[in-house]
KELUM-179069 format. One record per residue (C-alpha): x, y, z; residue in one letter; residue number from 1. Coordinates in Angstrom, 1 decimal, padded with zeros to 4 digits. Example, Ala and Ser with C-alpha at 12.3 -4.5 7.8 and 13.67 -1.06 7.14 Angstrom:
! residues 2
ATOM_x_y_z_type_seq
ATOM_012.3_-004.5_007.8_A_1 .
ATOM_013.7_-001.1_007.1_S_2 .
! end
This chain:
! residues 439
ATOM_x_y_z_type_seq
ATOM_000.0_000.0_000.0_X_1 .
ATOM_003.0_001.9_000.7_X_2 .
ATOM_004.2_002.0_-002.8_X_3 .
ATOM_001.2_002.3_-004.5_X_4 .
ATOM_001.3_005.6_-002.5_X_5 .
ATOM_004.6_006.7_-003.4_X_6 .
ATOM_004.2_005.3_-007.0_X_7 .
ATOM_000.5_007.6_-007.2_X_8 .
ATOM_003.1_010.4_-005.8_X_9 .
ATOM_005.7_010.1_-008.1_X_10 .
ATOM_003.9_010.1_-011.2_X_11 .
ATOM_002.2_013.6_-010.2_X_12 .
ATOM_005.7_015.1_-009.8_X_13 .
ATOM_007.0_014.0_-012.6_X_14 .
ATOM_003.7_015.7_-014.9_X_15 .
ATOM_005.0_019.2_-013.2_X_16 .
ATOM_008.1_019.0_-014.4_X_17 .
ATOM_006.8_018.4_-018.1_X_18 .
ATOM_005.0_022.1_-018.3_X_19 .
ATOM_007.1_024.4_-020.3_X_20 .
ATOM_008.1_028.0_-018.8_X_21 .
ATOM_006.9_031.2_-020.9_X_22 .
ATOM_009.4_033.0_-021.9_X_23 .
ATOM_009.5_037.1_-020.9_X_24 .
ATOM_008.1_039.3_-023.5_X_25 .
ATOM_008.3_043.3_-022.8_X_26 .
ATOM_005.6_045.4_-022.7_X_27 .
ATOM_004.2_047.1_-026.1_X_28 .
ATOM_005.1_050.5_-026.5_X_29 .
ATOM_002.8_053.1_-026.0_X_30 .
ATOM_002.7_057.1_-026.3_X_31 .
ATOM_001.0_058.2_-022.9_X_32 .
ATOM_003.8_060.5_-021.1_X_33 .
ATOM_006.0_061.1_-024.1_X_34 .
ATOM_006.0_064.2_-026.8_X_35 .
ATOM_005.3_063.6_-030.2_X_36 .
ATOM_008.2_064.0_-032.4_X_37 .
ATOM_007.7_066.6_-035.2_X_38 .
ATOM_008.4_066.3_-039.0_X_39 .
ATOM_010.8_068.2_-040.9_X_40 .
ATOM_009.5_070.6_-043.7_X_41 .
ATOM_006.0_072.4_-044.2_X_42 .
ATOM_003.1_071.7_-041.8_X_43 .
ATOM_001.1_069.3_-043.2_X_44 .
ATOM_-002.5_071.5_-042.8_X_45 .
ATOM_-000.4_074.0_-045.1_X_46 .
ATOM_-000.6_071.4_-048.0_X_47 .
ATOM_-002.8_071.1_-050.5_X_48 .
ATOM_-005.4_068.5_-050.4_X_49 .
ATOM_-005.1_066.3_-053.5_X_50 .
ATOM_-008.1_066.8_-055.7_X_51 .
ATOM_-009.1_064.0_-058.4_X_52 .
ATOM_-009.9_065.3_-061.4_X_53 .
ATOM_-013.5_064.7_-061.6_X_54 .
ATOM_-016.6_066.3_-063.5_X_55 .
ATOM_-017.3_068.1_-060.5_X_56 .
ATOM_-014.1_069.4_-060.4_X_57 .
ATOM_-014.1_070.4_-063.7_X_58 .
ATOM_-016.7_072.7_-064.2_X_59 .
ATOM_-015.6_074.5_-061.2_X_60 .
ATOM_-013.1_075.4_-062.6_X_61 .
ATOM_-014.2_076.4_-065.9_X_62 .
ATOM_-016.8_078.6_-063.3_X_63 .
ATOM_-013.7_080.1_-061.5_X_64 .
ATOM_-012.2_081.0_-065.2_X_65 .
ATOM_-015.2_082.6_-066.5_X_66 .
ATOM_-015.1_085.0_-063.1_X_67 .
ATOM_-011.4_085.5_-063.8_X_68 .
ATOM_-012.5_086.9_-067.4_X_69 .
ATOM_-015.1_089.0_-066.3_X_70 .
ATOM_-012.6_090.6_-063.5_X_71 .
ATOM_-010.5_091.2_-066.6_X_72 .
ATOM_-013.0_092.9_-068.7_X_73 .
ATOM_-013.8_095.1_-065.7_X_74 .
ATOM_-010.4_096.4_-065.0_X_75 .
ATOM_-010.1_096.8_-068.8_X_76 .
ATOM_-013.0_099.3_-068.5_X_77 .
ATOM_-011.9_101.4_-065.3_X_78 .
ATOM_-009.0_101.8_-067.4_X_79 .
ATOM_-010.1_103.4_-069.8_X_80 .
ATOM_-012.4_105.5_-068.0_X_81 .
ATOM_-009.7_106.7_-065.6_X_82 .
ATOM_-007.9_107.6_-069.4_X_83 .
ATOM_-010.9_109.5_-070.6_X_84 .
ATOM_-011.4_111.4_-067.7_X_85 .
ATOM_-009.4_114.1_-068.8_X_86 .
ATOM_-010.2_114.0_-072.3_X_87 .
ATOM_-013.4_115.3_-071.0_X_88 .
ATOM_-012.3_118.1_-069.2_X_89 .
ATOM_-010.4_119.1_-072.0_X_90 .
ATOM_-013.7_119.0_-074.0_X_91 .
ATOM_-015.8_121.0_-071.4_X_92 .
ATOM_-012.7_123.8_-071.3_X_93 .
ATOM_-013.2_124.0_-075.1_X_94 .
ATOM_-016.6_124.1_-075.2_X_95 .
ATOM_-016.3_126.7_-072.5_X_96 .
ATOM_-014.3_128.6_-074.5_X_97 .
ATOM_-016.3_128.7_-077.9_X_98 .
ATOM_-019.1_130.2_-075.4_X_99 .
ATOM_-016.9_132.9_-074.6_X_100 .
ATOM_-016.1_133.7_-078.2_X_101 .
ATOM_-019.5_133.4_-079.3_X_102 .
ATOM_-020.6_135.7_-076.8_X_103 .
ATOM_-024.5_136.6_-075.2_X_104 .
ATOM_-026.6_137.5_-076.5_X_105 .
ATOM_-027.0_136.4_-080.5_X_106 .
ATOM_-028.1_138.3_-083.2_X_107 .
ATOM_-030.2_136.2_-086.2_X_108 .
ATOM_-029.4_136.6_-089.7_X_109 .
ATOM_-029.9_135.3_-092.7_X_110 .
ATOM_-026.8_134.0_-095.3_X_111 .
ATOM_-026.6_135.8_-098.8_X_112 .
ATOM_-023.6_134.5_-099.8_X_113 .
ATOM_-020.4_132.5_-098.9_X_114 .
ATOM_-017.3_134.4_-100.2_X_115 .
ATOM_-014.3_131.8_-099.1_X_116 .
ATOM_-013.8_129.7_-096.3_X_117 .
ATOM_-013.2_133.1_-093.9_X_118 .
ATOM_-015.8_135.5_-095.1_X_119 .
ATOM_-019.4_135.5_-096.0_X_120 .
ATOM_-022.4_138.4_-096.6_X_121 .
ATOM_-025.6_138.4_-094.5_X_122 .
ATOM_-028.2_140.0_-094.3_X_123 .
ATOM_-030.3_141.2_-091.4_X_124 .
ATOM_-034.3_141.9_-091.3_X_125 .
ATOM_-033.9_145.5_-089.6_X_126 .
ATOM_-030.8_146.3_-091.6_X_127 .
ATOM_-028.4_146.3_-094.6_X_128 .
ATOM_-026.1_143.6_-095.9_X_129 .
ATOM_-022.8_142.9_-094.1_X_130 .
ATOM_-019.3_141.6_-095.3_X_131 .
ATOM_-018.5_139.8_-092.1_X_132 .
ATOM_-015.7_136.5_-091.0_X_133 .
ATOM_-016.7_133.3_-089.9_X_134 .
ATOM_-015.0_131.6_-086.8_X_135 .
ATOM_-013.0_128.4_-087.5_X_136 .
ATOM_-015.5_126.1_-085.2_X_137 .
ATOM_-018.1_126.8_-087.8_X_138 .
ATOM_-019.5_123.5_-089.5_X_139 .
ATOM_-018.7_125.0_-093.5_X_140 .
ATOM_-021.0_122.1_-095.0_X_141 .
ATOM_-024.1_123.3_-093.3_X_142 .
ATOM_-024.1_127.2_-094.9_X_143 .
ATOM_-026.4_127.4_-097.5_X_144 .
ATOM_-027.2_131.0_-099.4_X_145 .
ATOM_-030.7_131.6_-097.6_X_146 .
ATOM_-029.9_129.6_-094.2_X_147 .
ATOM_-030.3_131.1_-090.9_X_148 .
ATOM_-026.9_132.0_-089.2_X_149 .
ATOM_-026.0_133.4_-085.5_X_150 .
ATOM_-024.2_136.5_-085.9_X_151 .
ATOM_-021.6_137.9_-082.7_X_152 .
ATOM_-023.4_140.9_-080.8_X_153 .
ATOM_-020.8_143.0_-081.4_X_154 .
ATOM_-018.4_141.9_-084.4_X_155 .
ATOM_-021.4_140.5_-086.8_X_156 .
ATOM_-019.3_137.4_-087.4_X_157 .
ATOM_-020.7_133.8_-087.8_X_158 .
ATOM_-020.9_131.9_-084.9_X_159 .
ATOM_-023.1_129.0_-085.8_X_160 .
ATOM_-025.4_127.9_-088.4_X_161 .
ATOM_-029.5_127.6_-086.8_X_162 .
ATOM_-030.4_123.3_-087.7_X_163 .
ATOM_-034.3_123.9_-087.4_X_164 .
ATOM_-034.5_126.3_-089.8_X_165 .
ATOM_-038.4_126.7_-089.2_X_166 .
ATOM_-040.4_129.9_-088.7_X_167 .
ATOM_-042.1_129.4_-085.5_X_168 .
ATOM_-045.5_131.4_-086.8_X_169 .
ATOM_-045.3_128.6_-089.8_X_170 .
ATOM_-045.2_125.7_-087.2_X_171 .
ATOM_-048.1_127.3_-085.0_X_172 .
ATOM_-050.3_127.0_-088.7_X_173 .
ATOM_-049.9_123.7_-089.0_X_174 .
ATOM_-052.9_121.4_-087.5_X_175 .
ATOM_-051.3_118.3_-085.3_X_176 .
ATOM_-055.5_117.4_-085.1_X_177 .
ATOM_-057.7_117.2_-087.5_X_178 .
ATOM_-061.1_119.3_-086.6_X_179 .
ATOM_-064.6_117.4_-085.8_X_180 .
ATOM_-066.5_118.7_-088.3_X_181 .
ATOM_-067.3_116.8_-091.3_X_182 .
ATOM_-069.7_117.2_-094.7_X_183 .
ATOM_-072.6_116.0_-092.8_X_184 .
ATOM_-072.6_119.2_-090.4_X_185 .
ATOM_-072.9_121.0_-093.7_X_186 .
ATOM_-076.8_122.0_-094.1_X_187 .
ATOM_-077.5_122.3_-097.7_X_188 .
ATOM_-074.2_123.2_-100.3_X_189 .
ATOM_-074.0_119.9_-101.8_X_190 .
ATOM_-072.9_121.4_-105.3_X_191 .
ATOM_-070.2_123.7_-103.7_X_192 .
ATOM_-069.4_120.0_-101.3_X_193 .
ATOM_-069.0_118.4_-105.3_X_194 .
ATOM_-067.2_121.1_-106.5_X_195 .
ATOM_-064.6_121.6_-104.1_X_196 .
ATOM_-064.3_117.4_-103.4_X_197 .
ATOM_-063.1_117.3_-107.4_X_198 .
ATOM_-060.8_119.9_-107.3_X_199 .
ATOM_-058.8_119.7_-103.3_X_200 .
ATOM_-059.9_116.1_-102.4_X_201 .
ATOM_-060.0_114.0_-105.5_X_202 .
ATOM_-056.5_115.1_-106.8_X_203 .
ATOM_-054.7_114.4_-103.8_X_204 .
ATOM_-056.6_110.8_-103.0_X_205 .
ATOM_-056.8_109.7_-106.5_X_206 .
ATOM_-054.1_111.2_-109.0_X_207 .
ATOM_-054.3_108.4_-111.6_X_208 .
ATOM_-057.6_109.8_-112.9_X_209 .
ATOM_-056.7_113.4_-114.0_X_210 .
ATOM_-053.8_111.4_-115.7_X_211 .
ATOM_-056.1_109.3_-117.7_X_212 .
ATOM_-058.1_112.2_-119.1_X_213 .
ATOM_-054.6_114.2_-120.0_X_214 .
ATOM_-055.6_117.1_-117.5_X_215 .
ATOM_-054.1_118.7_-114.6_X_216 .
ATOM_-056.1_119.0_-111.4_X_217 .
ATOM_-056.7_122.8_-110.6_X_218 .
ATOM_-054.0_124.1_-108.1_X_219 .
ATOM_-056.0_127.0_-106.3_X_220 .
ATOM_-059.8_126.8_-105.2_X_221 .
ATOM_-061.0_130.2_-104.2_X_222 .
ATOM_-064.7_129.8_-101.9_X_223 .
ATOM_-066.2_133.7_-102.0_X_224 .
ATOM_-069.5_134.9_-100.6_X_225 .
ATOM_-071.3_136.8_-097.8_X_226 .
ATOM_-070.1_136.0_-094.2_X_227 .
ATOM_-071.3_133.9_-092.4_X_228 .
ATOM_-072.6_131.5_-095.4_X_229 .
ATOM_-069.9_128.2_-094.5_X_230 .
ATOM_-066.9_128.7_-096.1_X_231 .
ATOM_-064.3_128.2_-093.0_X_232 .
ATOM_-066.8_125.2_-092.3_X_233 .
ATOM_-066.1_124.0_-095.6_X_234 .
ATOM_-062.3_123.9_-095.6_X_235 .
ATOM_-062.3_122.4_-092.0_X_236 .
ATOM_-064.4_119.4_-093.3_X_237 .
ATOM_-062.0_119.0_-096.2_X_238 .
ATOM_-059.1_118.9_-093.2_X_239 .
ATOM_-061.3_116.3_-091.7_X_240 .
ATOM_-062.0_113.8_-094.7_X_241 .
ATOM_-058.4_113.9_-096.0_X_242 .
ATOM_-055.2_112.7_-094.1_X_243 .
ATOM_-053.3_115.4_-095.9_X_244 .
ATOM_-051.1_117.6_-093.8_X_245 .
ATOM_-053.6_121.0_-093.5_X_246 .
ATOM_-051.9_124.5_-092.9_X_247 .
ATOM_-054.4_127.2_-091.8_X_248 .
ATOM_-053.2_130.9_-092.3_X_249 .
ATOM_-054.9_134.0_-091.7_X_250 .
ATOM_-054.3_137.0_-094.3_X_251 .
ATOM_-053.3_139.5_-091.7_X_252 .
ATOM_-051.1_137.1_-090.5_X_253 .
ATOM_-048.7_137.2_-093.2_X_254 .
ATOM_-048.3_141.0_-092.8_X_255 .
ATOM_-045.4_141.9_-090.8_X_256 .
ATOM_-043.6_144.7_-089.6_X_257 .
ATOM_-040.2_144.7_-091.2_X_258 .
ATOM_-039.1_144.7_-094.3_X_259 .
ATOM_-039.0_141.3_-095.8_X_260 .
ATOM_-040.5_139.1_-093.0_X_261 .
ATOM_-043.6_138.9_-095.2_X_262 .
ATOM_-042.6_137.6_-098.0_X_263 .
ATOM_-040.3_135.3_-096.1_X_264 .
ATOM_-043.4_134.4_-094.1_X_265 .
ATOM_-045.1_133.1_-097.4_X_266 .
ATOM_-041.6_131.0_-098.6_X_267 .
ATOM_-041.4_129.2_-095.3_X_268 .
ATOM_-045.1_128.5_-095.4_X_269 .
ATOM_-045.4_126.9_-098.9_X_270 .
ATOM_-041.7_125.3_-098.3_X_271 .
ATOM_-043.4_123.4_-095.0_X_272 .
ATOM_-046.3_122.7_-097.4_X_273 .
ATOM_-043.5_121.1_-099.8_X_274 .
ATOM_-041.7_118.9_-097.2_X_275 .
ATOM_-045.2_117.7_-095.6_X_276 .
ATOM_-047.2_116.7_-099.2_X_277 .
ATOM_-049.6_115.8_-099.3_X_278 .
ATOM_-051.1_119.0_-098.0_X_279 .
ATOM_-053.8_121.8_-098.2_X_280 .
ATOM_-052.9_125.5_-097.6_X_281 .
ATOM_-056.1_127.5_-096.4_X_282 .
ATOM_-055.3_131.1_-096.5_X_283 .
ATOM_-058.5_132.4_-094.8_X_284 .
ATOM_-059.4_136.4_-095.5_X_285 .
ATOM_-057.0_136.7_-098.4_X_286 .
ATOM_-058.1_140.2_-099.0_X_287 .
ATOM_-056.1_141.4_-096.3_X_288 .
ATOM_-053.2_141.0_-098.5_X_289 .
ATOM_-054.8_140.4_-102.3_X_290 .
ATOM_-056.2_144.0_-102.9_X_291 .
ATOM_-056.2_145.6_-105.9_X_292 .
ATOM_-052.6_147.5_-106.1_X_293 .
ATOM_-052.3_150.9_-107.0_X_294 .
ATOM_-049.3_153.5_-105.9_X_295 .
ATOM_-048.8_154.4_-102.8_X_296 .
ATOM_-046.1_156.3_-100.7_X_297 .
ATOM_-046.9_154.6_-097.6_X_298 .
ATOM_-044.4_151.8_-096.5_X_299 .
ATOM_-046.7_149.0_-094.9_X_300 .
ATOM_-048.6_149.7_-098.2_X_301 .
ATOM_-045.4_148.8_-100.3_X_302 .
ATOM_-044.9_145.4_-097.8_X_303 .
ATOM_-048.3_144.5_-098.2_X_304 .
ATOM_-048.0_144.5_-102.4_X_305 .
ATOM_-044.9_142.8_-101.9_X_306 .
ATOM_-046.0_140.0_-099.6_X_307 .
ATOM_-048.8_140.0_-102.8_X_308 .
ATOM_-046.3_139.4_-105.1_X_309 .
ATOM_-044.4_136.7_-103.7_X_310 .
ATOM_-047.7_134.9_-103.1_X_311 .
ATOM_-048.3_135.0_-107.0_X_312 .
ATOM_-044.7_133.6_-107.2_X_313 .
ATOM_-045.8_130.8_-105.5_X_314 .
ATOM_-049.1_130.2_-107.0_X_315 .
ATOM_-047.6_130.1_-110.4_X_316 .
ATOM_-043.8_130.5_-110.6_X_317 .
ATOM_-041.3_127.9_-112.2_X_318 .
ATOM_-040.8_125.5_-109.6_X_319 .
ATOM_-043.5_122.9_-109.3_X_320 .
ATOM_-045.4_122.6_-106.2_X_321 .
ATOM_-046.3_118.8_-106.7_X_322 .
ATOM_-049.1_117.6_-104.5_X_323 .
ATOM_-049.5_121.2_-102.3_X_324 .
ATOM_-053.3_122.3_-102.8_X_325 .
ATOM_-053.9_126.0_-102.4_X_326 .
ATOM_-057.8_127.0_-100.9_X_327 .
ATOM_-058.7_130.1_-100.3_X_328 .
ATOM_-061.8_132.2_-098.7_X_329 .
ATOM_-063.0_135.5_-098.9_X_330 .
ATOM_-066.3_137.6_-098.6_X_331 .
ATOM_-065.4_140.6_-100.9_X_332 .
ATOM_-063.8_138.8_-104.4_X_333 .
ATOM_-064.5_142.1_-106.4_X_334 .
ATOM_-061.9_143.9_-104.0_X_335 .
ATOM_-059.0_141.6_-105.0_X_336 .
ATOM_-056.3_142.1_-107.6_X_337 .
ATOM_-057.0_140.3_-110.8_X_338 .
ATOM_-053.9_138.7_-111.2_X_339 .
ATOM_-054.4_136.9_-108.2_X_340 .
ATOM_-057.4_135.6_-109.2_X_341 .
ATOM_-056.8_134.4_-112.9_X_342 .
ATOM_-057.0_131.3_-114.2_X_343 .
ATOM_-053.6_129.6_-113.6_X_344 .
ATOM_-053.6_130.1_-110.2_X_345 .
ATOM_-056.6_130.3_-109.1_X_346 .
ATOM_-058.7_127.3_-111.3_X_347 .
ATOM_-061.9_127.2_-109.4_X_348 .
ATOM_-063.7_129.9_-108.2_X_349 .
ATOM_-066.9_128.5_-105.9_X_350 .
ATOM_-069.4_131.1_-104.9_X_351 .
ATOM_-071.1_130.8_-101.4_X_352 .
ATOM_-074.8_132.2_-102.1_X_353 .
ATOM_-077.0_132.8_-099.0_X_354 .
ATOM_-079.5_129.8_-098.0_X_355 .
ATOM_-082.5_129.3_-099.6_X_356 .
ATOM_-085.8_127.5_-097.9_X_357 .
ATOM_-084.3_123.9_-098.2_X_358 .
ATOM_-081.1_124.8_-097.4_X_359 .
ATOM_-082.4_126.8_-094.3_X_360 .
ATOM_-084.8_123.9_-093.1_X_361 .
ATOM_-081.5_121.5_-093.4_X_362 .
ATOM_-079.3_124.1_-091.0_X_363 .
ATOM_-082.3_124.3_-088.5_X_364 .
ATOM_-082.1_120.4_-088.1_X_365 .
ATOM_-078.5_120.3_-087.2_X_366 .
ATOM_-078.8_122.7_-084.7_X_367 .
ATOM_-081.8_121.7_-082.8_X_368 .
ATOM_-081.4_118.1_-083.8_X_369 .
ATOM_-079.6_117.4_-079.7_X_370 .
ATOM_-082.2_120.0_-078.4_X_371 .
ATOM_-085.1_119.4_-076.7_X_372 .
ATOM_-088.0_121.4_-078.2_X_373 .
ATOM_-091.3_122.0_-076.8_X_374 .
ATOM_-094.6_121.0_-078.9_X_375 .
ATOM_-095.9_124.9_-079.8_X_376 .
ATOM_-092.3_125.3_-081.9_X_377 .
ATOM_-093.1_125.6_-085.7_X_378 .
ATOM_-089.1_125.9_-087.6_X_379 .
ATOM_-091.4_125.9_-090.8_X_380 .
ATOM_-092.1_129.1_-089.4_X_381 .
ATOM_-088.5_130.8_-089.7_X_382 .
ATOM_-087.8_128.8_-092.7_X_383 .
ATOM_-090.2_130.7_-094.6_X_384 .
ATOM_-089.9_133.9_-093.2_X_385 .
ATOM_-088.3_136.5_-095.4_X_386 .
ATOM_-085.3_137.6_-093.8_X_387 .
ATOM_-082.0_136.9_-095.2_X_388 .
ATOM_-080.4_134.7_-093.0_X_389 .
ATOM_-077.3_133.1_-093.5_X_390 .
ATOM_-075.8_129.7_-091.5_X_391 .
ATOM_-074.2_131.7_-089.0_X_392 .
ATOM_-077.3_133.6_-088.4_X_393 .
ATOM_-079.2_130.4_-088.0_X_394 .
ATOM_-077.0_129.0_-085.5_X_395 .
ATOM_-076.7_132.1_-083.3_X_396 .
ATOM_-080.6_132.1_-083.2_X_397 .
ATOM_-080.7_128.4_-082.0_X_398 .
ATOM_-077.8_129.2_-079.6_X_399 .
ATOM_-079.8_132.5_-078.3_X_400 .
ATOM_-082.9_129.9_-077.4_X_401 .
ATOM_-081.4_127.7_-075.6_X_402 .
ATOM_-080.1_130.5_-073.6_X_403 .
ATOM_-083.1_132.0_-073.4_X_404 .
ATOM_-084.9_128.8_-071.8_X_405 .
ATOM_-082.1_127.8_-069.6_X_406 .
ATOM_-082.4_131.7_-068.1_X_407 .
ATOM_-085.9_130.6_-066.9_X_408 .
ATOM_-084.9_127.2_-065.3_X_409 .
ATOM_-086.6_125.1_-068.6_X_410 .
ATOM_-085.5_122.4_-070.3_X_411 .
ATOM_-087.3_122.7_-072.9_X_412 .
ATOM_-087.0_125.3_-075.8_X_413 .
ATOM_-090.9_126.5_-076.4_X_414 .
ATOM_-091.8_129.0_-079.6_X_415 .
ATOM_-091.4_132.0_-078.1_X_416 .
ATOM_-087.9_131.5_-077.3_X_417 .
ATOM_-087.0_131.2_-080.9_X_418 .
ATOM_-088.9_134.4_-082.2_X_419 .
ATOM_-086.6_136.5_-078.7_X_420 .
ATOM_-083.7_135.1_-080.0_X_421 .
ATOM_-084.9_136.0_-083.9_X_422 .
ATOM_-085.3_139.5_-083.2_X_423 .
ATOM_-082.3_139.8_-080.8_X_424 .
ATOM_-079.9_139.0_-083.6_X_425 .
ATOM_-081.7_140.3_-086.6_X_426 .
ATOM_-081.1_143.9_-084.4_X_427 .
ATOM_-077.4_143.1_-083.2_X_428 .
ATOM_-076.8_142.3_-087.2_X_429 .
ATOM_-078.5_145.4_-088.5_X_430 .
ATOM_-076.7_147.6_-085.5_X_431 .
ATOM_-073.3_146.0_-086.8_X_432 .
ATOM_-072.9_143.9_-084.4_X_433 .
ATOM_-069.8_141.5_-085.5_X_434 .
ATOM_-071.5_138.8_-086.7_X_435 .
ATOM_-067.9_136.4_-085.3_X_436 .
ATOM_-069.6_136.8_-082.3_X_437 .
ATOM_-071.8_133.4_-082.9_X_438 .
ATOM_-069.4_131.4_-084.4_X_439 .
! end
């Protein structure tokens, strides 16, 4: 028993002497409690991040090139402004300086003739010719013989050339709006509507037609007759129904005060005419100027013959006026000069006669045609009547009745309204009352 004890004993010794010893290992290394050791050369957040060239990429790039041209261009610009800068000051100097020389104020004149590139004659309205020098700034291709120059204050040299060479009075005659009235507020005058339609209207709309029958439309139309009887109605519906430029004139306007402006008046008036054709000119009261001539010592007398003449010049000189229609209105025809009047200038001659019953009876419907008259009102009455009343007188005794009523709070014109107003302006006419006073 005792060596199967010490045999068990042995045998467990011996299996502790078989296990193998580790062997010692040191510990890992690690980096708590020690600095970090630093790199030679640049930092490395200084570096550039390596970029991939991808799509995304690319077009920002081609983004960041298109920026970089547009800085260019900029800079390129505030270049050259800063350059011009002075440029401009040097032009403002200059321009300050050819004030100086040209002086305040500036006298007007007109250019008779250019002599050489320094000198030059012209003319003024109040005075006699001059030989005078023309400044070097002065644009050489714009004088013409007859243009309007600006002449130094005190030297009478040329200073500039005027570009809108327009007569301001010529510009106020020409209608920008066409007037309301048309051939249907004409009572009555149908064959004086036919007559003046074939020879203003019909040339100017249809040309072709005079050609085919080998004739020339007439150039002047001449309406004459007592006042009051619808000739300025007349011409103001022919500026309605054509789009023709219309140019309305008064006779006394083309009488001026100094020598020469008249007849200058008339040049620049049919020259407008000219550069607007188509175009009517309606020379209302043409007697003021067209009178008979005879001698006379006055002055104005002598200005007023000469604006005459230069009107016949333009009626029938050598220059053609193409499509420039001339229409005329006066109430005393046998007072103007025949020459003004004679075929050639003046083709048609359309007489204005005072209205008959049917013309009357027409010229009382217009006017009370928006009134409201009462049942006792008889026009057949004043349509018969005897008086000689014209279209003005017709429409100043409508007028007069509606006043009439309206004074006594009516609205409605009765009968005896219209035989007050009768007799009210049958008495103003016969006192000599001017009869503009209706119109």
């Amino acid at each position: 028993m005792g060596n199967a004890q010490s045999g068990a004993g042995g045998h467990f010794g011996q299996d502790k002497k078989k296990e193998p010893k580790k062997k010692w290992e040191p510990p890992l290394p690690t980096d708590i409690g020690k600095k970090k050791k630093t790199k030679k050369g640049p930092h490395s957040s200084a570096k550039l991040p390596q970029v991939l060239p991808t799509t995304r990429c690319r077009l920002k790039l081609l983004k960041m090139e298109r920026i970089h041209d547009y800085l260019l261009m900029e800079e390129e610009f505030v270049t050259k402004q800063e350059r011009l800068k002075p440029r401009e000051e040097k032009n403002e100097e200059e321009r300050t300086r050819v004030d100086d020389l040209r002086g305040s104020p500036m006298a007007v004149g007109t250019l008779e003739e250019v002599i050489d590139d320094y000198h030059a004659i012209v003319s003024m309205a109040t005075g006699p010719d001059f030989y005078v020098s023309m400044l070097s700034f002065v644009d050489k291709d714009q004088l013409e013989p007859g243009c309007s120059v600006l002449l130094h204050h005190k030297s009478m040299s040329v200073i500039g050339v005027l570009q809108n060479d327009v007569n301001p009075m010529v510009s106020v005659m020409k209608l920008e709006k066409a007037p309301t009235e048309s051939y249907s507020d004409v009572g009555g005058l149908d064959q004086q509507i036919q007559e003046i339609k074939e020879s203003v209207e019909l040339p100017l709309t249809h040309p072709e037609l005079y050609e085919e029958m080998g004739i020339k439309p007439p150039k002047g139309v001449i309406l004459y007759g007592p006042p009051g009887t619808g000739k300025t109605l007349l011409a103001k519906a022919v500026a309605n129904q054509t789009s023709a430029t219309f140019l309305r004139v008064v006779g006394s306007e083309l009488i001026q005060k100094y020598l020469g402006e008249g007849p200058k008046l008339v040049r620049e008036l049919f020259r407008v005419a000219e550069e607007n054709a188509p175009s009517i000119v309606f020379i209302d009261e043409i007697d003021a100027i067209g009178t008979k001539r005879y001698d006379s010592n006055s002055g104005g007398e002598r200005e007023i013959q000469r604006t005459m003449l230069e009107l016949l010049n333009q009626l029938d000189g050598f220059d053609s006026r193409g499509d420039v229609k001339v229409l005329m209105a006066t109430n005393q025809i046998e007072s103007l000069d025949p020459a003004l009047i004679r075929p050639g200038r003046i083709d048609r001659k359309i007489e204005f006669p005072l209205p008959d019953v049917k013309t009357k009876r027409r010229i009382f419907n217009i006017h009370t045609s928006r009134m409201t008259l009462a049942d006792d009102v008889d026009l057949e009455e004043f349509v018969m009547s005897k008086d000689d009343l014209s279209g003005a007188d017709i429409k100043a005794i409508c007028s007069e009745a509606g006043l009439l009523a309206l004074r006594e709070r009516r609205m409605k014109v009765v009968g005896d309204d219209f035989r007050k107003a009768k007799e009210k302006v049958l008495y103003r006419k016969t006192e000599g009352t001017p009869e503009g006073l209706y119109l």
